[in-house]
N, C-alpha and C positions, 0 to 999 in steps of 0.2 A: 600896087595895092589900091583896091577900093576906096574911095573917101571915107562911106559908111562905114567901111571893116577898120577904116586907121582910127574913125571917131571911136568906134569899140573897144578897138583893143584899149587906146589911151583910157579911156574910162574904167576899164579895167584895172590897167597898173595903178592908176589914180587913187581907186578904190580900194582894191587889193593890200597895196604896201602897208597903208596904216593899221589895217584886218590882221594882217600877218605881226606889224610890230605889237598889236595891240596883246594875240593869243600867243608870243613869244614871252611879253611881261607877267603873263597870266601865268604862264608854264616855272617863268622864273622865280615867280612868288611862290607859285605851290613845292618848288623843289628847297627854298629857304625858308620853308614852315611847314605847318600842318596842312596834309589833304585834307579837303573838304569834308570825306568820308570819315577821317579822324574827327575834325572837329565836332562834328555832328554827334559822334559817340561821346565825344567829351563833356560836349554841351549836355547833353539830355541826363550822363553821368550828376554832374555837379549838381543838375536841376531836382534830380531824385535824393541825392544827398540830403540837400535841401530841405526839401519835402518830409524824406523823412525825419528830421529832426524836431522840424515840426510837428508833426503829428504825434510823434515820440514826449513832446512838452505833457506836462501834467494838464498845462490849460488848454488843450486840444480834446479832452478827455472828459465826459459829463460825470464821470465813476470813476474809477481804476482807469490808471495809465494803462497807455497800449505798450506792451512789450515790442521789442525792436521788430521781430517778426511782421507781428500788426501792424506797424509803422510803415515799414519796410514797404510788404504786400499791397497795402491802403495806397502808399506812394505813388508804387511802379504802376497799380491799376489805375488810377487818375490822369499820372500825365501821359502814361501812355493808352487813354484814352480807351479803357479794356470795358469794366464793370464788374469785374472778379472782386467777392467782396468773404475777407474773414469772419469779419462782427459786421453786425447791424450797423447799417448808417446811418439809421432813423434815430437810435437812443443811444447809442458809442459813444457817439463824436458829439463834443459839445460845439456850439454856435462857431467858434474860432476855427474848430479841427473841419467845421461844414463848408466854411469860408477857405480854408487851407487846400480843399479838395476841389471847391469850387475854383482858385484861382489856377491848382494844377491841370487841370481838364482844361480850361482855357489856354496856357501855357502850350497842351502836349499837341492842344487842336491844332492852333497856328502853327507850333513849330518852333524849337530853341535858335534854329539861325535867322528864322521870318523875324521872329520877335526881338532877338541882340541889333536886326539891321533896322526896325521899328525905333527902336532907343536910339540909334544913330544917328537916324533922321531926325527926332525931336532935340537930341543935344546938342548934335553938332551940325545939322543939317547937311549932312555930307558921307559918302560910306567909302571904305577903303575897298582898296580891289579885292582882299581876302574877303571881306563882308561881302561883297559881291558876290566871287565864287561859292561861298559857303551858300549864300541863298539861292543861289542858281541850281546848287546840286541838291538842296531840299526840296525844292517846290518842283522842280525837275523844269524850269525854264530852259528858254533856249537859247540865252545869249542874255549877257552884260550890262547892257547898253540902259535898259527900260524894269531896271533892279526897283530903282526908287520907286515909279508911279504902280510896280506887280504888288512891293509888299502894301503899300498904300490902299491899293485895290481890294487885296485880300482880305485886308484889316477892316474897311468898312465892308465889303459883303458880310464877314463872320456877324461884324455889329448891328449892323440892320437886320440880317434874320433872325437872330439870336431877338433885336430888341421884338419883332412881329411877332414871333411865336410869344415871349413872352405877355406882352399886349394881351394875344386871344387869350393865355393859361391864367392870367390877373384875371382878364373879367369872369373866366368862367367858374374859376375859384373864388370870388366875390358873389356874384351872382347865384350860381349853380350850387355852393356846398358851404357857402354862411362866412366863412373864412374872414377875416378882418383884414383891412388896405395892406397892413404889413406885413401879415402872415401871405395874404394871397400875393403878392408882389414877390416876396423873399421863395417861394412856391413856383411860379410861373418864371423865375428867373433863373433859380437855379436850374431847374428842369430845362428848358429853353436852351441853355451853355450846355448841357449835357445829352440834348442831343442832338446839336447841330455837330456837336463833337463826338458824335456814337463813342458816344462813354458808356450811359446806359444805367448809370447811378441813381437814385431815387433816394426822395426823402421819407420813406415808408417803409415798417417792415416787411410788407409781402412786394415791395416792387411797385406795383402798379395794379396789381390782381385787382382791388377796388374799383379799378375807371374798366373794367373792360366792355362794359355797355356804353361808356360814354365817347362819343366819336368827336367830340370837342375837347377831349383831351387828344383821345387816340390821334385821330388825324393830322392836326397842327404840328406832332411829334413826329408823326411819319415824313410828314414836308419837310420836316428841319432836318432831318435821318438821312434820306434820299436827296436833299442838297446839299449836304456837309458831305456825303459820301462821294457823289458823282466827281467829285473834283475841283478846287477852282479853275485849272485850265480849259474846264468844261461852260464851269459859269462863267467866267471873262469870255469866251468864245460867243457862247451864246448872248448875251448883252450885246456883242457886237455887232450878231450876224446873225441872229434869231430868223429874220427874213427872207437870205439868202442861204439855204443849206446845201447846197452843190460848192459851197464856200467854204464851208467847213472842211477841218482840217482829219486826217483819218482819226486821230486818237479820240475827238468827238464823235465820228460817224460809226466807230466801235463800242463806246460808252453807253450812248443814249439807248440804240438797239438792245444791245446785251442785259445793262441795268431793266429795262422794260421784260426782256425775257424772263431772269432770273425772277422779278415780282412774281410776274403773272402766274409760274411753274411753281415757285415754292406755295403761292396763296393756294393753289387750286388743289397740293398735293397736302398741304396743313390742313385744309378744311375735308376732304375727303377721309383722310387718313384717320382723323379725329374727330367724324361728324357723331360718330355713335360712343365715342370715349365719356363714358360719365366722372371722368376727373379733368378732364379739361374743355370741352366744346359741348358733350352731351347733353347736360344740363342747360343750356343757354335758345335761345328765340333761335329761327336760322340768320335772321339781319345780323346778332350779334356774334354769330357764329364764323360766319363770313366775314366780318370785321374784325375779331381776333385774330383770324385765318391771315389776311390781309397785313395787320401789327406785326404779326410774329414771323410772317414773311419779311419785312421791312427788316426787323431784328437781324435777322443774319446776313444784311447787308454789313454788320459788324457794329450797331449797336447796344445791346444787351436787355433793353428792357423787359419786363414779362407782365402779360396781364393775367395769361392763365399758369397751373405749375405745371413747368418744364418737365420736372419729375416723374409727373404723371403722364407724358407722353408714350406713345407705342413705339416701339426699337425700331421699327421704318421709320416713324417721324425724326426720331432721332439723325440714323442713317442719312436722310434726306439735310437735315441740319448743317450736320458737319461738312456735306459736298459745297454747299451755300457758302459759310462761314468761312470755307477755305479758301473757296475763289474770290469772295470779299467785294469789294467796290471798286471805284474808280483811283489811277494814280494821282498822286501830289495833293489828296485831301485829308481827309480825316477819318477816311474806310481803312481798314487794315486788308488782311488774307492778301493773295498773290497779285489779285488785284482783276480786276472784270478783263484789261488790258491782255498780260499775261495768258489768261483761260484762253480768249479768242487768237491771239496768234499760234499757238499750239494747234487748235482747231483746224486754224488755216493750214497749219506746214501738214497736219494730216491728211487733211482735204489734197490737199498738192501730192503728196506721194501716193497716196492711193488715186490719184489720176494717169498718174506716171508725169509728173511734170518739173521741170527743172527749176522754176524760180516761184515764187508764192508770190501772188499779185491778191491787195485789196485794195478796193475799190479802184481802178483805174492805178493803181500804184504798187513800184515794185516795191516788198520787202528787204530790207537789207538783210545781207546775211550777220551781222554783230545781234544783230535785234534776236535773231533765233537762238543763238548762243547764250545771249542773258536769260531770254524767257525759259530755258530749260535748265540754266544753272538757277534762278532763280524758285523752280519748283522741285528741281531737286534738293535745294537747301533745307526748304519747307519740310518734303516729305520726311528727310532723314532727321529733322529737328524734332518734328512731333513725334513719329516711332520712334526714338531716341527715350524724349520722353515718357511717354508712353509705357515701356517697356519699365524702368528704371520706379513709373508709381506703380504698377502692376507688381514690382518685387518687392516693397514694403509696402503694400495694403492686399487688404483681402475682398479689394472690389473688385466689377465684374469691368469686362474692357470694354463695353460698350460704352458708360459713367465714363470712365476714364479717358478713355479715346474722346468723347465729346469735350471732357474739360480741356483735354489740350489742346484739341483743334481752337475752342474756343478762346485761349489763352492767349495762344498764337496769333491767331487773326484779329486781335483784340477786338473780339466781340463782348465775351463779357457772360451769356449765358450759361445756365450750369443744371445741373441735375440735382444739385444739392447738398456736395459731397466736399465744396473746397474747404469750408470750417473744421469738419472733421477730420481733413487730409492730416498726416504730422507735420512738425515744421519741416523735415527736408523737402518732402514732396510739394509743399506750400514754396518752398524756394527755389522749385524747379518748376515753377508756373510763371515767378516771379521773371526768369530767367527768361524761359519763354511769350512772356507778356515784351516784357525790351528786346528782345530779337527782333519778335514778330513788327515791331514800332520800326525799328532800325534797321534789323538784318538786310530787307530785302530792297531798302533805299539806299544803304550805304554800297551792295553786292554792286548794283548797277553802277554808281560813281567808281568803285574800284576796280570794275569791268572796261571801265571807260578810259579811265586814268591808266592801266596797265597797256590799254593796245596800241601796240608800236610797229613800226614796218621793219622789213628784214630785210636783208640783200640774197637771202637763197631761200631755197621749197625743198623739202623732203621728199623725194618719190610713195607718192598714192600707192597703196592696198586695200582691201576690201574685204575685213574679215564678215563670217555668214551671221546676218541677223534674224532670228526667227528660227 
């Protein structure tokens, strides 16, 4: 043998063994405790409990206590970062219950396992291999080893954008609309956390309907929208390698693209749709027209805000919505829907069989075949969760399914926009949003680690058949 091949191989086994012992201990762990996938449910479980109890306090409550419902709903849309809202959260919730909703959205944004290994690090400077795994399988990293310095990473991106936006949203509610240091500071902050985490919450009864001429609100919330959304494995990417993009790794060179499409298509089909609508765009300058068009495209990246009323939309704009809201953002951030990821390899296994082609290549790289399997288990979860629902508010209420259909898609994808209808819902139907707001959070991150975690090798193959498709 070769010198070069024997220095190989040796570097190989060298490297290899401790690889091996190390996803042996990994494997050991998860089999004497909770998967990942479990914990993640548990965590976000106990975090809403939580939540709602608080909210549920009399001192969360500027009037009348919120009933469990209230509480409940208020909860699950916060941390899991939706914008679905019962009551007002301008005059409901007193200062405590605004603070309570503010720390959930913060909470639902990073994430219950980012955030348990965040605490790890400051108490004990040290995380166990479980905290490990759990964080790995949330943020959707790709190995062990570089745990510490991801959550670390993540923690100050959220804090540094979050503090920028709110920076411009202080001074422009100082400056721009009279506001006092504390009112505009508590204004600019809370909004800032809400939507770097497409929550989509506001401190106002109409939303944001007031600022829709103002692109110093609007826009500073769009940046924080579209970078909470795209992903942090996008942003740590790009910080790194900004310069070198043929560096980039696929799941960036499908992000960036994609997110930039979906703006462009929903801006152009918002403003079109609704240039002549005189409940929503009609009325307004075309600059401001085009700039709400713009907003409410960002919005169905999955964060909820509204500056004009949703309601008043035409059943295309609608239709067009719910396509948006369903394919959602980027993975391992704070976008909900199936995720921009997702949409495009579908695209691709399409693209491949209508060429007649055996293996789905992007960019320069083969697809794996496990990756096709989750992405179509993962949207058929989706599909049958929503028409599930769907179906189920459609048989206790006398609304129409387009209202409805839009709420759930939006539940689901925790986006957060609505047509108007969630207050009105009854409590069941209100707790089949709720249902679907923590699915949509959890469902389709926990499906991939339970995807991952089941596949095991066999020692035989079943003999192939081909029944007729089409």
């Amino acid at each position: 043998m070769r010198p070069r091949a024997i220095g190989v191989l040796s570097s190989f086994v060298i490297h290899r063994a401790p690889l091996r012992a190390r996803t042996s201990r990994a494997r050991g762990a998860l089999q004497r405790g909770l998967a990942p996938a479990q914990s993640i449910v548990i965590g976000f479980g106990l975090a809403l409990l939580v939540g709602t109890t608080l909210l549920w306090l009399p001192l969360s409550a500027a009037g009348r206590p919120a009933t469990v419902v209230e509480a409940l709903f208020t909860a699950t849309s916060a941390l899991c970062v939706t914008g679905l809202t019962v009551v007002d959260t301008a005059v409901f919730w007193s200062p405590f219950g605004k603070l309570v909703i503010l720390l959930l959205i913060q909470l639902g944004g990073l994430g219950i396992m980012l955030f348990a290994a965040l605490v790890g690090l400051v108490l004990a400077r040290r995380l166990s291999i479980r905290a490990r795994l759990n964080t790995v399988a949330e943020t959707k990293a790709f190995g062990v080893s570089d745990v510490r310095r991801l959550a670390r990473g993540i923690f100050l991106t959220s804090v540094t954008i979050e503090a920028a936006v709110a920076a411009v949203l202080f001074v422009r509610y100082l400056v721009g609309y009279g506001y006092g240091p504390g009112r505009a500071a508590w204004h600019g902050l809370f909004h800032a956390v809400s939507s770097f985490n497409n929550a989509g919450f506001a401190l106002y009864t109409d939303n944001l309907m007031g600022f829709v001429a103002d692109p110093w609100i609007a826009l500073p919330l769009c940046a924080a929208i579209i970078l909470g959304g795209i992903g942090f494995p996008v942003l740590r990417e790009l910080a790194r390698e900004w310069r070198t993009p043929m560096h980039w790794s696929m799941n960036t060179r499908i992000v960036l693209p994609a997110t930039l499409a979906l703006l462009v298509l929903g801006t152009v089909a918002i403003v079109v749709i609704e240039w002549e609508n005189p409940g929503t765009l009609g009325g307004q300058d075309p600059a401001v027209r085009v700039l709400a068009g713009f907003f409410h495209a960002v919005q169905t990246r999955t964060a909820g805000f509204n500056s004009v009323d949703i309601g008043a939309m035409h059943d295309e704009t609608w239709l067009i919505m719910d396509i948006l809201m369903f394919i959602g953002g980027g993975p391992a951030g704070t976008a909900g829907g199936i995720k921009v990821t997702t949409f495009a390899v579908l695209l691709f296994i399409l693209w491949t069989e209508l060429r007649g082609g055996t293996a789905v290549n992007i960019f320069g790289k083969r697809l794996s075949r496990a990756v096709h399997r989750e992405a179509i288990s993962v949207v058929l979860v989706a599909i049958a969760a929503v028409v599930a629902a769907t179906v189920a508010i459609l048989a206790m209420t006398d609304l129409d399914l387009d209202r409805v259909l839009f709420e759930a898609i939006s539940a689901f994808a925790t986006v957060g926009l609505s047509t108007g209808i969630t207050a009105t819902l009854p409590p069941a139907a209100q707790l089949i949003l709720v249902a679907l707001m923590f699915l949509g959070r959890i469902g389709p991150l926990t499906l991939g680690s339970a995807l991952a975690l089941r596949e095991r090798r066999v020692a035989y193959e079943l003999p192939k058949e081909r029944p007729v498709i089409g």
